[in-house]
BAGU-921408 format. One record per residue: residue number from 0; residue in three letters; x, y, z of N, C-alpha, C in turn. Coordinates in nm, 3 decimals, m for minus. Layout:
- NUM,ALA,X,Y,Z,X,Y,Z,X,Y,Z
...
END
This chain:
- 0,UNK,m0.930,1.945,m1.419,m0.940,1.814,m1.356,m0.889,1.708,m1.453
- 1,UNK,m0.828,1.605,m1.374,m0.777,1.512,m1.477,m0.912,1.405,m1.583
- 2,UNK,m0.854,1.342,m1.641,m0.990,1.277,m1.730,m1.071,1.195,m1.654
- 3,UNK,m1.207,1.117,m1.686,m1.300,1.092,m1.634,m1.193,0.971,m1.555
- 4,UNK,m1.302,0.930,m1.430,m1.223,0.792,m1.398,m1.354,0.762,m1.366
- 5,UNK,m1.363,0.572,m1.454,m1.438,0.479,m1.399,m1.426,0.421,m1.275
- 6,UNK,m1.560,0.342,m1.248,m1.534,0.277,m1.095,m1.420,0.179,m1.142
- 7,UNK,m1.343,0.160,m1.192,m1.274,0.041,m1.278,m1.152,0.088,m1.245
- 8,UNK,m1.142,0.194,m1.257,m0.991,0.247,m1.242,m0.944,0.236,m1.347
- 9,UNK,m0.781,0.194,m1.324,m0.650,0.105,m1.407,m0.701,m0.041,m1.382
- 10,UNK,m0.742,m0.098,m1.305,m0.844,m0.246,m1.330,m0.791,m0.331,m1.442
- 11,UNK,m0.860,m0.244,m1.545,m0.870,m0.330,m1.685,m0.745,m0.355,m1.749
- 12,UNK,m0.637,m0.288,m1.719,m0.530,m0.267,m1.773,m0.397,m0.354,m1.639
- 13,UNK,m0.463,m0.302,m1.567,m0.363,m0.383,m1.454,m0.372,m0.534,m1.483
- 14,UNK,m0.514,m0.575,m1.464,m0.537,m0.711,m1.507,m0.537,m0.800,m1.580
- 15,UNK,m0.530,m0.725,m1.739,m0.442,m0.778,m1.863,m0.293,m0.787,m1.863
- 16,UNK,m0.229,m0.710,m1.791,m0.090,m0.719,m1.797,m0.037,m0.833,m1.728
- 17,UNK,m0.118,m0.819,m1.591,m0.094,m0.921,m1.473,m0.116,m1.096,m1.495
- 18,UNK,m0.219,m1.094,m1.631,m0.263,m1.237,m1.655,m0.171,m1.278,m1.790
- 19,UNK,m0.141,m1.159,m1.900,m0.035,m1.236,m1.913,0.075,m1.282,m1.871
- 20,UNK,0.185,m1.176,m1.781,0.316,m1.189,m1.688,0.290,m1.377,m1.650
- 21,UNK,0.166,m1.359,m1.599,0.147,m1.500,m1.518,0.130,m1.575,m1.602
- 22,UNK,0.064,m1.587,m1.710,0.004,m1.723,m1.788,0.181,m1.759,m1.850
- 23,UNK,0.248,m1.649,m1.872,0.415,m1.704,m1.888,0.436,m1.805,m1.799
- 24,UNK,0.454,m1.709,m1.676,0.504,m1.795,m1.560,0.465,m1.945,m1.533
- 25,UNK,0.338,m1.912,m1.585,0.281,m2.110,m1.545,0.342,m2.183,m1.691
- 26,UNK,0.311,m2.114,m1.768,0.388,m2.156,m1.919,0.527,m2.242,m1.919
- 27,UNK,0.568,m2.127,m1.869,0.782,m2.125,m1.867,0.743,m2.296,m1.789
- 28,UNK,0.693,m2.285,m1.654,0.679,m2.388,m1.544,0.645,m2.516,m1.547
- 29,UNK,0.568,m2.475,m1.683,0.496,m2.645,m1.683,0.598,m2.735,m1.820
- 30,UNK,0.649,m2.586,m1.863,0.749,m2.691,m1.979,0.861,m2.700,m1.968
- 31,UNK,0.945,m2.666,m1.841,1.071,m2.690,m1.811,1.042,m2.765,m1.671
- 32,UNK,0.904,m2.836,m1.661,0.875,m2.917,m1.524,1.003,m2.998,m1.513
- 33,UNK,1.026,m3.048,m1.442,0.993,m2.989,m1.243,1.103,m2.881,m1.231
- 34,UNK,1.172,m2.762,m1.319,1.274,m2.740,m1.306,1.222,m2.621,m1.161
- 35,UNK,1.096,m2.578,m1.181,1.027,m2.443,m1.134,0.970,m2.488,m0.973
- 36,UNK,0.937,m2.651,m0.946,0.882,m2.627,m0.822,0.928,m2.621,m0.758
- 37,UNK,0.809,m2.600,m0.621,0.894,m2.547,m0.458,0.948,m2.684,m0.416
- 38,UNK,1.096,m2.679,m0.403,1.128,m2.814,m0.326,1.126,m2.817,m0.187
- 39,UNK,1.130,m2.919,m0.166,1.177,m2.961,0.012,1.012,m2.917,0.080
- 40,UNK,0.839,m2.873,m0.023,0.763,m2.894,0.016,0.659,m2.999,0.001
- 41,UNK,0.575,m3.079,0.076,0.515,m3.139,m0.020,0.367,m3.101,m0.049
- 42,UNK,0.353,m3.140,m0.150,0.239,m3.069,m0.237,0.094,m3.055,m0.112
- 43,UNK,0.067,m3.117,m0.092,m0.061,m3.108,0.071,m0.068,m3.019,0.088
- 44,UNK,0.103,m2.913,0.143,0.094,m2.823,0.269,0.128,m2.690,0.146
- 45,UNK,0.125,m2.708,0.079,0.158,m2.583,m0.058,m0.022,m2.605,m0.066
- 46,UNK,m0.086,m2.659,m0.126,m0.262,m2.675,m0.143,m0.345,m2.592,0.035
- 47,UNK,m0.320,m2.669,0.135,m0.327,m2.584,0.280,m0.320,m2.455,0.256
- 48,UNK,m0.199,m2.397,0.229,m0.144,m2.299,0.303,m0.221,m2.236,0.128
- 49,UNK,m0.230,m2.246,0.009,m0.308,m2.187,m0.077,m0.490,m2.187,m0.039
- 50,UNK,m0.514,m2.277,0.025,m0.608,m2.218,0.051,m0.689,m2.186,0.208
- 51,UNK,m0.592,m2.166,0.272,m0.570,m2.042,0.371,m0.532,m1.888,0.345
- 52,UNK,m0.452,m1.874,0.224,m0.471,m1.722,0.164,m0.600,m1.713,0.116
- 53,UNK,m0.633,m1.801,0.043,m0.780,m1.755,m0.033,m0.933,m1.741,0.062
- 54,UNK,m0.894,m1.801,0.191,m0.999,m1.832,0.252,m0.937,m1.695,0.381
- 55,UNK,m0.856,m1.640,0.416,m0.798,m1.529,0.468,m0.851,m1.433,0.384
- 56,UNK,m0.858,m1.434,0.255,m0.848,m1.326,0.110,m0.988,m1.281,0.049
- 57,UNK,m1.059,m1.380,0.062,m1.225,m1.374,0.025,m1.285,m1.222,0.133
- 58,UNK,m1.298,m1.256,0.231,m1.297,m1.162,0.300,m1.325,m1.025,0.291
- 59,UNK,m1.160,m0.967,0.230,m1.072,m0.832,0.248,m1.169,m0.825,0.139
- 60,UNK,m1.103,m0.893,0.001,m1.155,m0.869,m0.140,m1.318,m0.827,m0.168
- 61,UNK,m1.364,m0.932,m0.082,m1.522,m0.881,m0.126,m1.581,m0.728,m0.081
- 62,UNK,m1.543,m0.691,0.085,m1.571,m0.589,0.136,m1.491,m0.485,0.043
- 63,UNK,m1.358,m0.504,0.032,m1.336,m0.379,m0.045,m1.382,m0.342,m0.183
- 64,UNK,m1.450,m0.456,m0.276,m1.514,m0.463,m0.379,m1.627,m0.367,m0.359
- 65,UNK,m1.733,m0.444,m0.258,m1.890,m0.377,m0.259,m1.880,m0.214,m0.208
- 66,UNK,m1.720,m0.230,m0.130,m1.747,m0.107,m0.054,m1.715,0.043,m0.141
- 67,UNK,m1.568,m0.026,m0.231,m1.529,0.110,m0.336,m1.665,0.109,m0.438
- 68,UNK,m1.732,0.031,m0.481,m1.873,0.045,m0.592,m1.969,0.137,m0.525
- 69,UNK,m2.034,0.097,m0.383,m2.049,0.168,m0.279,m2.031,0.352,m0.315
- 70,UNK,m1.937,0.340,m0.284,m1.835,0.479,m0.260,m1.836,0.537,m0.343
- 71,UNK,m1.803,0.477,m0.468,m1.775,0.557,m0.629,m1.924,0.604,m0.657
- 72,UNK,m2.006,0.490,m0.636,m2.143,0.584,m0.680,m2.194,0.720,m0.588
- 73,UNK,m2.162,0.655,m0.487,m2.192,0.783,m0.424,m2.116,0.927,m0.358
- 74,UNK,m1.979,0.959,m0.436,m1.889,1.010,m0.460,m1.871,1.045,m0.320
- 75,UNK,m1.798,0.940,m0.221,m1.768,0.897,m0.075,m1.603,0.901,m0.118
- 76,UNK,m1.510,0.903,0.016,m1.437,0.898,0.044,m1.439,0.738,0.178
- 77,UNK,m1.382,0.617,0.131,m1.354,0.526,0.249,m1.264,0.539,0.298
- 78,UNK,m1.225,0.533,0.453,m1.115,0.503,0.464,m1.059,0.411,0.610
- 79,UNK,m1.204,0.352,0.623,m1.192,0.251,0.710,m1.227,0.099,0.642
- 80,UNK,m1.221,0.005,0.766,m1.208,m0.184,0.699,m1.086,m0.174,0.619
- 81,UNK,m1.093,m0.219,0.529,m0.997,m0.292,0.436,m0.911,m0.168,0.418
- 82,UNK,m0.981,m0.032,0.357,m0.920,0.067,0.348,m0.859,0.136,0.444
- 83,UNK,m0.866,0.135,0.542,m0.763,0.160,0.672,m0.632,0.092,0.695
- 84,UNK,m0.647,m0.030,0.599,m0.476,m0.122,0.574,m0.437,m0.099,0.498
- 85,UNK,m0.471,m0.029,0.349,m0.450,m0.006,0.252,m0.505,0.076,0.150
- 86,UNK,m0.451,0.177,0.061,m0.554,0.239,m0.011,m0.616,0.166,m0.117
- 87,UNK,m0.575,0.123,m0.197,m0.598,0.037,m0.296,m0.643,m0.140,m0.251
- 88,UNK,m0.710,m0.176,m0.196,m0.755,m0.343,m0.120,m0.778,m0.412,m0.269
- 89,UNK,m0.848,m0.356,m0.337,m0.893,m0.506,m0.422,m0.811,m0.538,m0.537
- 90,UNK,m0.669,m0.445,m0.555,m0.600,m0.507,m0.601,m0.462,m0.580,m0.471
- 91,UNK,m0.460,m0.526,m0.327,m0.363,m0.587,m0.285,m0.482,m0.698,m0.242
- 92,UNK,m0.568,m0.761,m0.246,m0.623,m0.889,m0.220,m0.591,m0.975,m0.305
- 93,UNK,m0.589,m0.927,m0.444,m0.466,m1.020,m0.572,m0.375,m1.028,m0.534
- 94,UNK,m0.283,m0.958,m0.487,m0.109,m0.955,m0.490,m0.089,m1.053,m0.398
- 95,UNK,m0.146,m1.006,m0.274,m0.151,m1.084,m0.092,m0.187,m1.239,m0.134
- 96,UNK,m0.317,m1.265,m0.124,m0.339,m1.359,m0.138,m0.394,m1.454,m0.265
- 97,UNK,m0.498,m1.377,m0.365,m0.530,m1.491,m0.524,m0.402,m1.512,m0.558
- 98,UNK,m0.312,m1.434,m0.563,m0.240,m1.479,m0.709,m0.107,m1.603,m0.616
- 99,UNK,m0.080,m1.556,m0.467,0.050,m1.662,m0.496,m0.047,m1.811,m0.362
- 100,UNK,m0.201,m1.794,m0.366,m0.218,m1.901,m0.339,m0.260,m1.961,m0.509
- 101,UNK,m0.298,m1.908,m0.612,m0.307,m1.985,m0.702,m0.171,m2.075,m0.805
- 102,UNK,m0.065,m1.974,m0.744,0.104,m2.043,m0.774,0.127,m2.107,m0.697
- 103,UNK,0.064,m2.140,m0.607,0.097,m2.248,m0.462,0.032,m2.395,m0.520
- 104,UNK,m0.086,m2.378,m0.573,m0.143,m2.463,m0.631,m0.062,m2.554,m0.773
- 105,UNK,m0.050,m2.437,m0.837,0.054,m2.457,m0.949,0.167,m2.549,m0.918
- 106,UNK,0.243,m2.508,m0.808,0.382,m2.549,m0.751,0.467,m2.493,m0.803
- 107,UNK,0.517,m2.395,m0.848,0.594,m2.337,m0.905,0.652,m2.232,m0.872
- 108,UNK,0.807,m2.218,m0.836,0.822,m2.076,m0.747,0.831,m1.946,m0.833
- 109,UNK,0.867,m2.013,m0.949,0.888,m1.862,m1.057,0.757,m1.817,m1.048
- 110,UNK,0.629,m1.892,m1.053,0.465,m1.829,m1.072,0.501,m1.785,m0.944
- 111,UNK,0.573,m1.757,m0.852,0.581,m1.686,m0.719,0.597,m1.542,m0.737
- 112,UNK,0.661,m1.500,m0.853,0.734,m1.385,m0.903,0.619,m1.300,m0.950
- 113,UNK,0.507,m1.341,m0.976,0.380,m1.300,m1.029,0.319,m1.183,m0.970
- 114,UNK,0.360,m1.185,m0.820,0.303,m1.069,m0.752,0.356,m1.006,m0.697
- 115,UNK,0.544,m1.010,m0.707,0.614,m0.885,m0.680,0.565,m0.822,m0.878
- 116,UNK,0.566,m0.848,m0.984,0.537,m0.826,m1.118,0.424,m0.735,m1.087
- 117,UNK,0.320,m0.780,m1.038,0.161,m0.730,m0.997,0.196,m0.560,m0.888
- 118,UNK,0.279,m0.593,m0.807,0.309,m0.521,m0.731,0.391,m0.413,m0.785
- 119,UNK,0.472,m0.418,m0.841,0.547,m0.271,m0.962,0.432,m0.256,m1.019
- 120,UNK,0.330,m0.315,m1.109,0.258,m0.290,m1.168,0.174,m0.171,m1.077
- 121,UNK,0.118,m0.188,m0.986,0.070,m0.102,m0.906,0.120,0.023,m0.883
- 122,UNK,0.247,0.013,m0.835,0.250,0.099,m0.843,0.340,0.201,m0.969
- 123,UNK,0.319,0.138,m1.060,0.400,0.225,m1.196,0.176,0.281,m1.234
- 124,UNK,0.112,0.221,m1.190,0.008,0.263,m1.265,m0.116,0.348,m1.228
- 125,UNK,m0.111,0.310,m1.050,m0.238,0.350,m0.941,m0.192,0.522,m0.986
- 126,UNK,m0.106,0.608,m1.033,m0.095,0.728,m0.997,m0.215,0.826,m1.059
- 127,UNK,m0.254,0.706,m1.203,m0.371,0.799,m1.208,m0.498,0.796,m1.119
- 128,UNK,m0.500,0.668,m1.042,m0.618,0.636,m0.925,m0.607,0.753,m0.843
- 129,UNK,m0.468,0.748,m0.801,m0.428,0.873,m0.672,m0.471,1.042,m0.741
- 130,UNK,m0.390,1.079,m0.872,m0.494,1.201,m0.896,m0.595,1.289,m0.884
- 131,UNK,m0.661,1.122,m0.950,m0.845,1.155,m0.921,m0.896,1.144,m0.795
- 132,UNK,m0.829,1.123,m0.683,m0.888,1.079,m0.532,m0.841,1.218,m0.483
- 133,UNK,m0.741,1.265,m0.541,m0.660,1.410,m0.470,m0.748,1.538,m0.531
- 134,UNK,m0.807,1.478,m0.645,m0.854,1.642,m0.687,m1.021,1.576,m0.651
- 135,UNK,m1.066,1.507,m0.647,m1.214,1.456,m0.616,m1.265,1.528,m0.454
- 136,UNK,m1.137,1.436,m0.359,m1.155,1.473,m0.199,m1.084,1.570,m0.141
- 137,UNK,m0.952,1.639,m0.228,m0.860,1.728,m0.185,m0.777,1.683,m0.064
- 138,UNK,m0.784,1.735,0.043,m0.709,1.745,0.187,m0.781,1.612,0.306
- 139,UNK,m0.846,1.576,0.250,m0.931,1.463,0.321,m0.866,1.337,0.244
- 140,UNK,m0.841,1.376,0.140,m0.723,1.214,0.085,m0.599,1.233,0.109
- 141,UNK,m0.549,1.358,0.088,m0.427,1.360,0.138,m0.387,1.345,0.242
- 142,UNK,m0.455,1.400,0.361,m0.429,1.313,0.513,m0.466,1.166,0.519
- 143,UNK,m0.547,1.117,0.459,m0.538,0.970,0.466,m0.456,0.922,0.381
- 144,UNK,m0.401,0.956,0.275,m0.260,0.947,0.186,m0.152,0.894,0.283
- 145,UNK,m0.124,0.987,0.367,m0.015,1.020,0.446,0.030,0.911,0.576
- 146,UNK,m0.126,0.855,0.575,m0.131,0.758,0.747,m0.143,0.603,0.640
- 147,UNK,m0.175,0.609,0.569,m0.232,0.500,0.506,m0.134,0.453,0.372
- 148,UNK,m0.089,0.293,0.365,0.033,0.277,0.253,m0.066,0.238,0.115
- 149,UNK,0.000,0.231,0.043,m0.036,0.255,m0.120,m0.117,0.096,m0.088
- 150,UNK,m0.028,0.008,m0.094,m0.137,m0.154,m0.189,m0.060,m0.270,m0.087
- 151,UNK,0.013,m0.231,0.001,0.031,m0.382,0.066,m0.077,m0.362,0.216
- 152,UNK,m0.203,m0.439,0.248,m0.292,m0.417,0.342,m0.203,m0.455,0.480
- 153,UNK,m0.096,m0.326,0.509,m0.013,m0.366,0.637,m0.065,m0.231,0.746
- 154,UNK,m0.150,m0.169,0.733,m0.180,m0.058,0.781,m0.228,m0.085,0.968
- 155,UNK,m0.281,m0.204,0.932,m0.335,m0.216,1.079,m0.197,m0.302,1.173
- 156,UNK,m0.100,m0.281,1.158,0.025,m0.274,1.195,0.042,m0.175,1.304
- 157,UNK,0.017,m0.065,1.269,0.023,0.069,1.400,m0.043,0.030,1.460
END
């Protein structure tokens, strides 16, 4: 079997990478101002529409939070709510909606770039998540593998 896995996953490591990529991005943004913001919007409907992801995003994020802690302790397989759109939710609840309503806020389109960055990240890293879910549940993850996409919550699409 592969090595232990925390309820944490890649977590800790996804999320250090992801906060520096970004703390650049707002970096680069705020010292070559205004070269980085969104034009032709005005700031109101960039603040709106940021916190309509977050208020869309609270949601997904929390259920899939309590629900994988849930799960991990009690060595469960989910694969409905949040996890029926996606295998991985509480990091596509970062990608989807925290991170580019908090670059919305920012104004900055390069901090836009933050969560296609977040998004390779995922998937250059979830493979050890997927491992441990394949040798944990066997044939019961792999059919939900198969119906269900890695980290963008587009599942309830079918």
């Amino acid at each position: 079997m592969s090595e232990e896995m925390t309820k944490w996953g890649v977590s800790p490591k996804f999320t250090n990478l992801s906060l520096i990529y970004g703390l650049i991005m707002v970096l680069l943004s705020i010292y070559f101002d205004p070269m980085f913001k969104i034009p032709f919007v005005p700031y109101k409907f960039l603040v709106i529409a940021g916190v309509i992801l977050i208020v869309a995003g609270l949601p997904f994020y929390l259920h899939a939070l309590v629900t994988v802690m849930r799960a991990f302790e009690a060595g469960k397989l989910v694969t409905k709510g949040s996890f029926g759109m996606c295998r991985h939710p509480v990091y596509a609840a970062w990608v989807v909606f925290f991170v580019p309503a908090i670059m919305l806020f920012f104004n900055t389109w390069l901090g836009l770039t933050v969560p296609f960055f977040m998004y390779v990240l995922i998937r250059m890293m979830v493979d050890k998540e997927e491992v441990y879910l394949e040798e944990m549940f066997g044939e019961a993850y792999l059919t939900y593998k198969k119906k269900v996409p890695l980290a963008l919550p587009i599942g309830w699409l079918k």
